[in-house]
PDB file with one MODEL, atoms N, CA, C and O in Angstrom:
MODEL        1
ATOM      1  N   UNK A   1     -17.323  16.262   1.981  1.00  0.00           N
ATOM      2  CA  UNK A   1     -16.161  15.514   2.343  1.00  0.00           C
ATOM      3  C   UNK A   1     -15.697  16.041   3.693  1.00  0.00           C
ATOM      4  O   UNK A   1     -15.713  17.258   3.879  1.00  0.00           O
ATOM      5  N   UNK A   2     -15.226  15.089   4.791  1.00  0.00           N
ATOM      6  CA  UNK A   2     -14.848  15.580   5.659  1.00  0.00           C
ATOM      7  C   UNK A   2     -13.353  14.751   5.795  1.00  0.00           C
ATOM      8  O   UNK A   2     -12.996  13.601   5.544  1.00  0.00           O
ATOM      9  N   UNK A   3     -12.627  16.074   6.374  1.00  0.00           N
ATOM     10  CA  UNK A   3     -11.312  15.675   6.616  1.00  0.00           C
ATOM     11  C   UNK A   3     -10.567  15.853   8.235  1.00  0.00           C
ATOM     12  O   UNK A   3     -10.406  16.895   8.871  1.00  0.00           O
ATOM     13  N   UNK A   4     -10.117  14.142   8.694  1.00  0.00           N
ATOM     14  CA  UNK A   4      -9.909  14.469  10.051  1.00  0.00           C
ATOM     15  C   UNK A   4      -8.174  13.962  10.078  1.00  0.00           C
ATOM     16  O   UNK A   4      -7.922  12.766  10.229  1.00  0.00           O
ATOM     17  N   UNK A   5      -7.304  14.750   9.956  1.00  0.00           N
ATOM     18  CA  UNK A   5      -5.948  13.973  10.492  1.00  0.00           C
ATOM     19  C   UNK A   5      -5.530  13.247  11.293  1.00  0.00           C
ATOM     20  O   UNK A   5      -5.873  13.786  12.345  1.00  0.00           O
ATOM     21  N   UNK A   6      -4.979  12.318  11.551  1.00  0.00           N
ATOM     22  CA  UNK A   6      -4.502  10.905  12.707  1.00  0.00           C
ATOM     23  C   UNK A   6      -3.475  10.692  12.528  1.00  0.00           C
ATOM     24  O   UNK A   6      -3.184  10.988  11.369  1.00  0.00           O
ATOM     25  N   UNK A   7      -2.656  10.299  13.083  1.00  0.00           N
ATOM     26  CA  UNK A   7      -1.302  10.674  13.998  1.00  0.00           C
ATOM     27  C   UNK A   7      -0.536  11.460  13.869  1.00  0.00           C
ATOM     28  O   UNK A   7       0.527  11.528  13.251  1.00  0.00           O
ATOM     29  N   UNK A   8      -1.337  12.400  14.762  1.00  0.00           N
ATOM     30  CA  UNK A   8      -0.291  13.511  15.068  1.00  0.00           C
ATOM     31  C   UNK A   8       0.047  13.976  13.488  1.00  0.00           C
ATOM     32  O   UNK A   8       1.228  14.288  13.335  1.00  0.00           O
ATOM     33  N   UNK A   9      -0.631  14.054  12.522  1.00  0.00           N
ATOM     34  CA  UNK A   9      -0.453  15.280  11.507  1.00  0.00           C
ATOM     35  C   UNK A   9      -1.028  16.693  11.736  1.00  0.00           C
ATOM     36  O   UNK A   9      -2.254  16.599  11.674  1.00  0.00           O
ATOM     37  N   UNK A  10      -0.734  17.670  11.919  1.00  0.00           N
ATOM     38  CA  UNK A  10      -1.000  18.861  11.987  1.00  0.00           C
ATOM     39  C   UNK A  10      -0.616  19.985  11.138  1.00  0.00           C
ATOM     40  O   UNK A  10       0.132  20.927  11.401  1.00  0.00           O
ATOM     41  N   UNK A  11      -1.430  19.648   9.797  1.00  0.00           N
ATOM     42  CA  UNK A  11      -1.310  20.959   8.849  1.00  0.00           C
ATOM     43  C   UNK A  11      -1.471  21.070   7.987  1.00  0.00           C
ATOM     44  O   UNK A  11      -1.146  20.078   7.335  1.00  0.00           O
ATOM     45  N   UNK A  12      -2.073  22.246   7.146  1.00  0.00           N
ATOM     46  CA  UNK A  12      -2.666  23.166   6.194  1.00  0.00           C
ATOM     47  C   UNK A  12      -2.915  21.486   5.421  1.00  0.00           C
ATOM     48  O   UNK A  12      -1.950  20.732   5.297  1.00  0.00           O
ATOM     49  N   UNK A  13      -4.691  20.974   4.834  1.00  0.00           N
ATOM     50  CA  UNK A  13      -4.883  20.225   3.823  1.00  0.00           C
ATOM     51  C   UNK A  13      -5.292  20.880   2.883  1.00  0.00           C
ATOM     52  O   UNK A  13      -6.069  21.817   3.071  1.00  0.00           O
ATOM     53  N   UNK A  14      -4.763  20.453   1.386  1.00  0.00           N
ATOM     54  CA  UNK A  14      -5.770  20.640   0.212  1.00  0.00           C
ATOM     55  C   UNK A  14      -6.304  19.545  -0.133  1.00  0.00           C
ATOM     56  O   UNK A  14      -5.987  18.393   0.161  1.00  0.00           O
ATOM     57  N   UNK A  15      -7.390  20.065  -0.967  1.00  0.00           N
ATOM     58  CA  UNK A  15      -8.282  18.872  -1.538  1.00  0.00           C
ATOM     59  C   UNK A  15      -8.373  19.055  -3.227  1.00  0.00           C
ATOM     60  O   UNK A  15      -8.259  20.154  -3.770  1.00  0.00           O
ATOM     61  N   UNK A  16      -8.528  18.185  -3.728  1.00  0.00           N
ATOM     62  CA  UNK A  16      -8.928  18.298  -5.005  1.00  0.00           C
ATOM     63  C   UNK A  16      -9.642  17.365  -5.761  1.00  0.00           C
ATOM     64  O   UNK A  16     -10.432  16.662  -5.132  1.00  0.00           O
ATOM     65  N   UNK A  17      -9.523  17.155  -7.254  1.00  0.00           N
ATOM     66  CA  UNK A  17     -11.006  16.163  -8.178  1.00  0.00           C
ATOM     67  C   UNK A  17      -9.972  16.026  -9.171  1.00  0.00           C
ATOM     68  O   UNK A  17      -9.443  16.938  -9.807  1.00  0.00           O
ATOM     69  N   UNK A  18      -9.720  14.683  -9.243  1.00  0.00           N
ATOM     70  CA  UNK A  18      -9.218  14.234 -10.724  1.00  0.00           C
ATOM     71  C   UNK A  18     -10.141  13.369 -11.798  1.00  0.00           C
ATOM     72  O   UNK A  18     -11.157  13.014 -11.201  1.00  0.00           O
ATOM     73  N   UNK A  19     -10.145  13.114 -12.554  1.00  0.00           N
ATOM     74  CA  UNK A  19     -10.823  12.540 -13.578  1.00  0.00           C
ATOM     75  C   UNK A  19     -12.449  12.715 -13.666  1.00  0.00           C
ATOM     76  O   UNK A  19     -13.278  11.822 -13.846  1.00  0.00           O
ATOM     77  N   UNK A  20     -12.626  13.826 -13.526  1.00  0.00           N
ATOM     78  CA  UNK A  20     -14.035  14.072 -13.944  1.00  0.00           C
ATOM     79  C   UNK A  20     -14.288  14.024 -15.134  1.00  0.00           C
ATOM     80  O   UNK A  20     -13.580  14.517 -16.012  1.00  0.00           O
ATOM     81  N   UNK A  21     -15.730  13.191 -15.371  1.00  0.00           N
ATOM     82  CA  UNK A  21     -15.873  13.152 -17.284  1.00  0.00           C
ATOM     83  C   UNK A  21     -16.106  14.120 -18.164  1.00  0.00           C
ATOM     84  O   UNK A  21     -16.593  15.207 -17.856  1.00  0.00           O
ATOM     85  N   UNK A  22     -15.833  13.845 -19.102  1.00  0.00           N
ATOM     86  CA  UNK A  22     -15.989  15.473 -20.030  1.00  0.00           C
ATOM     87  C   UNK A  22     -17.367  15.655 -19.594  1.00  0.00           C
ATOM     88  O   UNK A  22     -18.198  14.831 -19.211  1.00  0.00           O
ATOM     89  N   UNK A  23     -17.433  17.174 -19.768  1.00  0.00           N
ATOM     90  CA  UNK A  23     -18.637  17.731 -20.133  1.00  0.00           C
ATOM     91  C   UNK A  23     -18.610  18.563 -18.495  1.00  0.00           C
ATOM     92  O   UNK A  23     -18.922  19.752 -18.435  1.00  0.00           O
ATOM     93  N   UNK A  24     -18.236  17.842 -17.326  1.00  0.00           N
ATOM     94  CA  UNK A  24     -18.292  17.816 -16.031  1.00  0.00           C
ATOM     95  C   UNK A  24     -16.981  18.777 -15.429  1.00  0.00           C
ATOM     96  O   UNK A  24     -15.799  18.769 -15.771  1.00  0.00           O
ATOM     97  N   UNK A  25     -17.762  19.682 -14.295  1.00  0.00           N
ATOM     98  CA  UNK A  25     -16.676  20.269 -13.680  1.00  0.00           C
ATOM     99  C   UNK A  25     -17.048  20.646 -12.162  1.00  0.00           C
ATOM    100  O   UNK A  25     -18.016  21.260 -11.714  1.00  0.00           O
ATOM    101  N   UNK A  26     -15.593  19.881 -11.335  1.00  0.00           N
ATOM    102  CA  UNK A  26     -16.135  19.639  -9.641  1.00  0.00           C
ATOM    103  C   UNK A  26     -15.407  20.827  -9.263  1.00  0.00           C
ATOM    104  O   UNK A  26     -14.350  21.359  -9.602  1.00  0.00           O
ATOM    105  N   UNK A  27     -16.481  21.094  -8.316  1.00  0.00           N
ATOM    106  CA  UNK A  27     -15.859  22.037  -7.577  1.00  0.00           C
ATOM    107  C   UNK A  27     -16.083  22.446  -6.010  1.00  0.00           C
ATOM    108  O   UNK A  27     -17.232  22.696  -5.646  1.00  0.00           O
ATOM    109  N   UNK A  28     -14.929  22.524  -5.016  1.00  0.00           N
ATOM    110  CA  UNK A  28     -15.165  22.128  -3.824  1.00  0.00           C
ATOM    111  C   UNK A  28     -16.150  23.403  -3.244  1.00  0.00           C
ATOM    112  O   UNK A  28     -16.534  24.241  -4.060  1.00  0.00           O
ATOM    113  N   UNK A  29     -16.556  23.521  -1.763  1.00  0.00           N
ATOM    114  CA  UNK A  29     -16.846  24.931  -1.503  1.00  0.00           C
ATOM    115  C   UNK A  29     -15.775  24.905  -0.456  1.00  0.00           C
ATOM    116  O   UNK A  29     -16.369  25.209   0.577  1.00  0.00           O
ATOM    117  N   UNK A  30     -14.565  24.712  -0.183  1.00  0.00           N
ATOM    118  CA  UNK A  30     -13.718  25.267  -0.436  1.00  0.00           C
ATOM    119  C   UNK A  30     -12.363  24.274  -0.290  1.00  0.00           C
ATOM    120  O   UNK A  30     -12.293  23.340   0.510  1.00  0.00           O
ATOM    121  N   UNK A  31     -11.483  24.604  -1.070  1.00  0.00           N
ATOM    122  CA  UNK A  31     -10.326  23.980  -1.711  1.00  0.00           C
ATOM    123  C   UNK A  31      -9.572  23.338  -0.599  1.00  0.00           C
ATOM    124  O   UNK A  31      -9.032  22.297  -0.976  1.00  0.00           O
ATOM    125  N   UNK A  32      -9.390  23.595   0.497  1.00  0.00           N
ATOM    126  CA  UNK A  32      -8.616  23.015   1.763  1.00  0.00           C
ATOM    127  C   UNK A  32      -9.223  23.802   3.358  1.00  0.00           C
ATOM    128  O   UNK A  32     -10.098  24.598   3.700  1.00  0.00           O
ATOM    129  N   UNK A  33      -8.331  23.140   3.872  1.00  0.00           N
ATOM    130  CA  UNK A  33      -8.342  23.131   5.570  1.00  0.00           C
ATOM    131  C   UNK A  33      -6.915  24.214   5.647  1.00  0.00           C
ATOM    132  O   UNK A  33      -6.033  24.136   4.791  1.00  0.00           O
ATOM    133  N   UNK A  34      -6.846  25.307   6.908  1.00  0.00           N
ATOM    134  CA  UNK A  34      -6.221  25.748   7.619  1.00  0.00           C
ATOM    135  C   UNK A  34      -5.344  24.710   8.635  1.00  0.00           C
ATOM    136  O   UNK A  34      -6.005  24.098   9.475  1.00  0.00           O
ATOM    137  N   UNK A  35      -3.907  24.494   8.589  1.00  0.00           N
ATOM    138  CA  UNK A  35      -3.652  23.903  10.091  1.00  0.00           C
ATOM    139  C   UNK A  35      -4.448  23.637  11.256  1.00  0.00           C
ATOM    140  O   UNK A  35      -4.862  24.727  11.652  1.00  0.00           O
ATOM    141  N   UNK A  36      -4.956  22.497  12.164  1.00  0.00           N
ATOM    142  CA  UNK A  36      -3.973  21.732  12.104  1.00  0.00           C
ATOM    143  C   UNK A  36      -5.101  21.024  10.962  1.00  0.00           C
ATOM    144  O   UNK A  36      -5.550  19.974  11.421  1.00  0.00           O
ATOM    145  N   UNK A  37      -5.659  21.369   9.571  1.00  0.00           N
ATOM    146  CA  UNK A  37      -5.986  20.809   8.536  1.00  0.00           C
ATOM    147  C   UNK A  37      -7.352  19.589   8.163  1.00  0.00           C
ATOM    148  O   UNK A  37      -7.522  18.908   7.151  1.00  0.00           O
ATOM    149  N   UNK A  38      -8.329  19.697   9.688  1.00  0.00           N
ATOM    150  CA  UNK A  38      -9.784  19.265   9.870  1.00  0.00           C
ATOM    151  C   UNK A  38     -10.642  20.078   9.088  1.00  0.00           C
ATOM    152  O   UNK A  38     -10.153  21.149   8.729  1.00  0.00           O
ATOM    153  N   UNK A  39     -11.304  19.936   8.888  1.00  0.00           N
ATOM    154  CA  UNK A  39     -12.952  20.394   8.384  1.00  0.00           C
ATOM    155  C   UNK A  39     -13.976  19.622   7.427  1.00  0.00           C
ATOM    156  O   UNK A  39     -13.834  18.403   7.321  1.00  0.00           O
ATOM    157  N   UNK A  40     -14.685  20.067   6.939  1.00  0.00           N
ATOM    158  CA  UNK A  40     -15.490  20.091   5.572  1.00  0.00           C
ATOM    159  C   UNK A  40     -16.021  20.427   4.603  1.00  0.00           C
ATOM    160  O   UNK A  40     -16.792  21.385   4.557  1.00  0.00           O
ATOM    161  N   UNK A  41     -15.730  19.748   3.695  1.00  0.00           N
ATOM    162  CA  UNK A  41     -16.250  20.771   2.402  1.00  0.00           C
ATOM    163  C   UNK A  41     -17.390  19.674   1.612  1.00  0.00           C
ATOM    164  O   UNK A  41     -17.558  18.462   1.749  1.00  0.00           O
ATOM    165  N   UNK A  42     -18.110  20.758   0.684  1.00  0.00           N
ATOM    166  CA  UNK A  42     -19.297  19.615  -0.226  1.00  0.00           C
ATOM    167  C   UNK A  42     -18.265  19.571  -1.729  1.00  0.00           C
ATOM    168  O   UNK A  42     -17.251  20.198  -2.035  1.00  0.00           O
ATOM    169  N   UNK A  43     -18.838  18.828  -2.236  1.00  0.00           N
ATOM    170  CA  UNK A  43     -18.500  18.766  -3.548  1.00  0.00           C
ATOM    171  C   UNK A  43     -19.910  18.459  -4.327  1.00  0.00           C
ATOM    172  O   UNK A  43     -20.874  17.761  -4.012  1.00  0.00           O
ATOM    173  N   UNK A  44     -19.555  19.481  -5.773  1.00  0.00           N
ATOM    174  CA  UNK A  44     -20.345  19.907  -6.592  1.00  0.00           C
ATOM    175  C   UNK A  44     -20.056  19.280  -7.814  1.00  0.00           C
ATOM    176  O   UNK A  44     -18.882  19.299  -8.186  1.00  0.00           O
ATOM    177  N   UNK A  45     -21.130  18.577  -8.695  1.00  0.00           N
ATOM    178  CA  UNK A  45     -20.455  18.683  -9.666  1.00  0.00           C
ATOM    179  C   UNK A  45     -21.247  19.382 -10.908  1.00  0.00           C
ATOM    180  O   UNK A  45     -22.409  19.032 -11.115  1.00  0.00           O
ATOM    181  N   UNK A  46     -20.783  20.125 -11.535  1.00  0.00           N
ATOM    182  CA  UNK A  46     -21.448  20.904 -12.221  1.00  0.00           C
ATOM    183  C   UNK A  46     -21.571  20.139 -14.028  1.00  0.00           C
ATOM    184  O   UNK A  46     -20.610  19.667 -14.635  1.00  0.00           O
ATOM    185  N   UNK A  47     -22.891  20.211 -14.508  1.00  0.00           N
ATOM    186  CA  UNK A  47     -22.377  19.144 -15.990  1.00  0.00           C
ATOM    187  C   UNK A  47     -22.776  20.521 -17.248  1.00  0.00           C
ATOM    188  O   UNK A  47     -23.856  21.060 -17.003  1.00  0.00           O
ATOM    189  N   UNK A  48     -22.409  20.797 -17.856  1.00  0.00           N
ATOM    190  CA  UNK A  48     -22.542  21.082 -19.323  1.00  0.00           C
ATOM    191  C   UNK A  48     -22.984  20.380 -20.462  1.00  0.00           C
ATOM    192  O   UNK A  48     -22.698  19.188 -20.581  1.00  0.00           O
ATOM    193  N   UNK A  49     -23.761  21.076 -21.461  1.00  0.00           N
ATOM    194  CA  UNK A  49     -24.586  20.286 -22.442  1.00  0.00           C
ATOM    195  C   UNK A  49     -23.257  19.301 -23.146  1.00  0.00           C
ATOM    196  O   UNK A  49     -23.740  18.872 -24.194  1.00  0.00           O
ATOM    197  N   UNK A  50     -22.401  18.987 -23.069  1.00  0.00           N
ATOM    198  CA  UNK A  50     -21.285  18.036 -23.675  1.00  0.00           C
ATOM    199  C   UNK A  50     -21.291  17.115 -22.535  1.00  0.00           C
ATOM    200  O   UNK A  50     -20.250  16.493 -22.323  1.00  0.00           O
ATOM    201  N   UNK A  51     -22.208  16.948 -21.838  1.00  0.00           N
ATOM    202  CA  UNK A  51     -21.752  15.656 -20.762  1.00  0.00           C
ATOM    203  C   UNK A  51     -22.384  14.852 -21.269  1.00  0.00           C
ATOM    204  O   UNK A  51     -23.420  15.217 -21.825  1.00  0.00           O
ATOM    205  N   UNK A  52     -22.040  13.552 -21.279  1.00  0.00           N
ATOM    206  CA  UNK A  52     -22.897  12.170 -21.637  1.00  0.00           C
ATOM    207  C   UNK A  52     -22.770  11.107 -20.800  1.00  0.00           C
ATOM    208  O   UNK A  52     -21.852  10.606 -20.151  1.00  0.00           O
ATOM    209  N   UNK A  53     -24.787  10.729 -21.113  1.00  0.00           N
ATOM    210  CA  UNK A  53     -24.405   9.475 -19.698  1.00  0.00           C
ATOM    211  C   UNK A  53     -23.835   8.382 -19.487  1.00  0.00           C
ATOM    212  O   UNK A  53     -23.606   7.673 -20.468  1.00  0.00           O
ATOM    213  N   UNK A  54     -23.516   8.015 -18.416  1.00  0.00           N
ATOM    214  CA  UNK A  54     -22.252   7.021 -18.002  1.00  0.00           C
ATOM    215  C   UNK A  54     -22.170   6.613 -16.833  1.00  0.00           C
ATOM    216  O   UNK A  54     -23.108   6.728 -16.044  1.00  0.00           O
ATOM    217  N   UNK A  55     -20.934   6.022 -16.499  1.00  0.00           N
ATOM    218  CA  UNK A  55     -20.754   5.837 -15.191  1.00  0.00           C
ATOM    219  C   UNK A  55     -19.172   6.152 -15.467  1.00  0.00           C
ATOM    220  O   UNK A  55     -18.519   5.732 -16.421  1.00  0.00           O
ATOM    221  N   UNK A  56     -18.665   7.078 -14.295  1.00  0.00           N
ATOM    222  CA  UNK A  56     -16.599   7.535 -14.000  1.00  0.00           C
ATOM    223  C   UNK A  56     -16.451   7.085 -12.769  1.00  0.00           C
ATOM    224  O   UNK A  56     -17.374   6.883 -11.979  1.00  0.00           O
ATOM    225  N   UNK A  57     -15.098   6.888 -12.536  1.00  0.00           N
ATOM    226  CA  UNK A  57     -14.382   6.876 -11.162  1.00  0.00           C
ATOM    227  C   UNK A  57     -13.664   8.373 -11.563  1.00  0.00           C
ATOM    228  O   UNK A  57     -13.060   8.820 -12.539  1.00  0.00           O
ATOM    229  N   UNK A  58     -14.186   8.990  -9.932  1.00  0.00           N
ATOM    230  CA  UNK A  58     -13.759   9.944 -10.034  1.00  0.00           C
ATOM    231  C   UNK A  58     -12.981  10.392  -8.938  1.00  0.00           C
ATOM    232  O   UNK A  58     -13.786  10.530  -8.017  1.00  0.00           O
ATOM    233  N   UNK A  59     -11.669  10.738  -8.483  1.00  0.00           N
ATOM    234  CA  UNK A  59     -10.518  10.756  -7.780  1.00  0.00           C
ATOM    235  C   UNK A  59     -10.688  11.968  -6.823  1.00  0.00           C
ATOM    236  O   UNK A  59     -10.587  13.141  -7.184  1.00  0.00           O
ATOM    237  N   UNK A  60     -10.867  11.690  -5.988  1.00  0.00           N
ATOM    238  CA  UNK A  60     -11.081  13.088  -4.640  1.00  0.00           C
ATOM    239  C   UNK A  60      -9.900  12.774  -3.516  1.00  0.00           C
ATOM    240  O   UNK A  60      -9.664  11.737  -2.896  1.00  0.00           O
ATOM    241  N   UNK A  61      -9.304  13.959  -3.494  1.00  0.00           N
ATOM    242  CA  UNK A  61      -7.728  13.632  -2.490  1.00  0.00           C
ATOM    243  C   UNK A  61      -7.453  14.693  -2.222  1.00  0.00           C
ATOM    244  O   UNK A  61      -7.332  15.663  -2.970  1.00  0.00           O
ATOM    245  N   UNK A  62      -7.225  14.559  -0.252  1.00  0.00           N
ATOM    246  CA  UNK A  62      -6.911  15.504   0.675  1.00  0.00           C
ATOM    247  C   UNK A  62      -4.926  15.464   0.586  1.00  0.00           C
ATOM    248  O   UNK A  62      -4.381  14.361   0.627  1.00  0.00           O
ATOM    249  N   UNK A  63      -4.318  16.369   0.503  1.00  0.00           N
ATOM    250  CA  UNK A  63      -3.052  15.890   0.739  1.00  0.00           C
ATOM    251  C   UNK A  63      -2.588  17.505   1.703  1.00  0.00           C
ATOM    252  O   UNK A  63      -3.365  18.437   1.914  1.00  0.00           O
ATOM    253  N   UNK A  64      -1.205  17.428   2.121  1.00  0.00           N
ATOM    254  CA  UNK A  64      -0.244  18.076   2.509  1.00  0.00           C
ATOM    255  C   UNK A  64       0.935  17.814   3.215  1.00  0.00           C
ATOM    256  O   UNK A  64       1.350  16.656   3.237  1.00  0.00           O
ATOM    257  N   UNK A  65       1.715  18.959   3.961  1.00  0.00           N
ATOM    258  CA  UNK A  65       2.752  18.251   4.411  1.00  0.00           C
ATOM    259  C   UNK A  65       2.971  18.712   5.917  1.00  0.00           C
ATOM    260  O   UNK A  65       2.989  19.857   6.367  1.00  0.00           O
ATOM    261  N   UNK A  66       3.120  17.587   6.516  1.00  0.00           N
ATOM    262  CA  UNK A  66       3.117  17.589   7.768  1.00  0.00           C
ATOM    263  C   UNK A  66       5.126  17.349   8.625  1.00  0.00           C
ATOM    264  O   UNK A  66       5.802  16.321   8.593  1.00  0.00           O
ATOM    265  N   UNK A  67       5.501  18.703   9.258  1.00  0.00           N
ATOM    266  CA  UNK A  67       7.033  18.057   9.518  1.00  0.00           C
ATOM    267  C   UNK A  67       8.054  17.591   8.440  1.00  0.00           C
ATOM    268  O   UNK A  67       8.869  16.671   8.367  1.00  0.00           O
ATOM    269  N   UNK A  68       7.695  18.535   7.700  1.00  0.00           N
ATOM    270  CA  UNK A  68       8.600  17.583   6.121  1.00  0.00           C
ATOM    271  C   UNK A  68       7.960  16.821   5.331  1.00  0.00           C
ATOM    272  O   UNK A  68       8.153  16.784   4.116  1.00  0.00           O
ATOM    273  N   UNK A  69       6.777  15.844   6.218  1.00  0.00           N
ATOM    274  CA  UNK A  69       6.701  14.629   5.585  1.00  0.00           C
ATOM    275  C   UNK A  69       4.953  14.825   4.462  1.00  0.00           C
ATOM    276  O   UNK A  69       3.890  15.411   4.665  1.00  0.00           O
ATOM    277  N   UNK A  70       5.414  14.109   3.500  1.00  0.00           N
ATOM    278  CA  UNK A  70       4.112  14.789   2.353  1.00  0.00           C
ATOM    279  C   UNK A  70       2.997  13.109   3.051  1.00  0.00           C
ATOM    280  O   UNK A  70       3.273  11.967   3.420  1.00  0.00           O
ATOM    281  N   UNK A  71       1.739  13.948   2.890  1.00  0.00           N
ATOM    282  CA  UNK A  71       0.815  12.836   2.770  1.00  0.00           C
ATOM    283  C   UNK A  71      -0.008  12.905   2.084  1.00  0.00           C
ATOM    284  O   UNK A  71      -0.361  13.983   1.605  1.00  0.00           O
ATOM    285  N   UNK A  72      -0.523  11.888   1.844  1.00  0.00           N
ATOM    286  CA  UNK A  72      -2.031  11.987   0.954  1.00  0.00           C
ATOM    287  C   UNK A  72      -3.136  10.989   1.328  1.00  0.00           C
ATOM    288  O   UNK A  72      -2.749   9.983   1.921  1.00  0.00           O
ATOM    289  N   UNK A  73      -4.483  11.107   1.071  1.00  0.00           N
ATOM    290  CA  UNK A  73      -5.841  10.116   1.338  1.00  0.00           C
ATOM    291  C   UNK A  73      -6.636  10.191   0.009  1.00  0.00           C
ATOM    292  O   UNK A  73      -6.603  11.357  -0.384  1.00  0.00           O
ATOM    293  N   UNK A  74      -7.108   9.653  -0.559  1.00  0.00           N
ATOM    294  CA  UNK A  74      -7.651   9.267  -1.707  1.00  0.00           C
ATOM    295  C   UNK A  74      -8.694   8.356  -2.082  1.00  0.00           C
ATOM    296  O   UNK A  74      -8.646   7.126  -2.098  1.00  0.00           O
ATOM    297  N   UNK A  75      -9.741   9.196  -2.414  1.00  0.00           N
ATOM    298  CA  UNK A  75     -11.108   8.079  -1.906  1.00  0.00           C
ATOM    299  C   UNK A  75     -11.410   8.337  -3.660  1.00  0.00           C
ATOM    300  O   UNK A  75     -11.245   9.421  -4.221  1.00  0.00           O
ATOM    301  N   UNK A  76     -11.972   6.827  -4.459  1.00  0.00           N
ATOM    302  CA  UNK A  76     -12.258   7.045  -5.492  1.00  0.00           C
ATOM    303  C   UNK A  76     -13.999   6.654  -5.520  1.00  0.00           C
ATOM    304  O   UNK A  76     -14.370   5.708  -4.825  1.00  0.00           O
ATOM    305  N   UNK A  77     -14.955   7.378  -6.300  1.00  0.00           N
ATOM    306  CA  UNK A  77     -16.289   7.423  -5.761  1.00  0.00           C
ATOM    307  C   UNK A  77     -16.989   7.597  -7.038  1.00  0.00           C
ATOM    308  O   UNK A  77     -16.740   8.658  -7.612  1.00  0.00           O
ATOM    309  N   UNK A  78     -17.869   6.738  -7.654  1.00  0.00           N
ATOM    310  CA  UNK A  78     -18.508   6.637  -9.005  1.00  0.00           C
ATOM    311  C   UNK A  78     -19.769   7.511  -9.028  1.00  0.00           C
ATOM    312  O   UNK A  78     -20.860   7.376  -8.474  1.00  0.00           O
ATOM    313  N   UNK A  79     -19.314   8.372  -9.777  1.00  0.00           N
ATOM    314  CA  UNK A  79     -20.658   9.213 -10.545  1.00  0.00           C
ATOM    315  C   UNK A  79     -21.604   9.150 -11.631  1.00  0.00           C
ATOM    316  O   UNK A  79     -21.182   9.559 -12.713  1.00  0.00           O
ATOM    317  N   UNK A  80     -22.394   8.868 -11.599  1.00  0.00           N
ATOM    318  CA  UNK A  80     -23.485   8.419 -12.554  1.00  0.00           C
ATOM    319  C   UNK A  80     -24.016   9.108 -13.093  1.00  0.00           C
ATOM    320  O   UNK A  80     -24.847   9.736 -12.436  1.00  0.00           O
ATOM    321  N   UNK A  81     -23.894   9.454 -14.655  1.00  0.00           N
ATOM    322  CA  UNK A  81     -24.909  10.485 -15.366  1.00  0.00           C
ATOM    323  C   UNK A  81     -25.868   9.489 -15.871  1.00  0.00           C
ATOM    324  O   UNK A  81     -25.794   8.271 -16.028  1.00  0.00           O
ATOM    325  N   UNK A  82     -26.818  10.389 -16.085  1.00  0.00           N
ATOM    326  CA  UNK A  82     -28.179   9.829 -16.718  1.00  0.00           C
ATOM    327  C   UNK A  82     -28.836  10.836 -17.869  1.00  0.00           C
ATOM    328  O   UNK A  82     -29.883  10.524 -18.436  1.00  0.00           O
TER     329      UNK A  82
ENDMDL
END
């Protein structure tokens, strides 16, 4: 995942993974950006013998707060077990 801020936001992003399917656990190589809050990270997803196959929407979102003001980006991206 790469994260680039636009207009004029400058600061500290986190990232995170919502709705991963059971069995499944994401994990970034690493959790956020330093001010002014660019970079990249991979995402992993790790499955355990309780995963079953399917198809999820699974919720990946950069947020923080810039000047007071909170933001967020939110890309939802289907993972396919087999």
């Amino acid at each position: 995942m790469t994260v680039t801020p636009l207009g004029g936001l400058r600061a500290a992003t986190a990232l995170t993974v919502s709705r991963a399917p059971g069995g499944m656990t994401a994990v970034f190589s690493k959790t956020g950006f330093a001010a002014p809050g660019n970079g990249s990270a991979a995402l992993t997803f790790i499955g355990s013998a309780a995963a079953k196959a399917g198809t999820s929407a699974v919720t990946v979102t950069a947020s923080g707060t810039s000047n007071g003001i909170s933001y967020k980006a939110t890309q939802v991206i289907s993972l396919v077990l087999r």
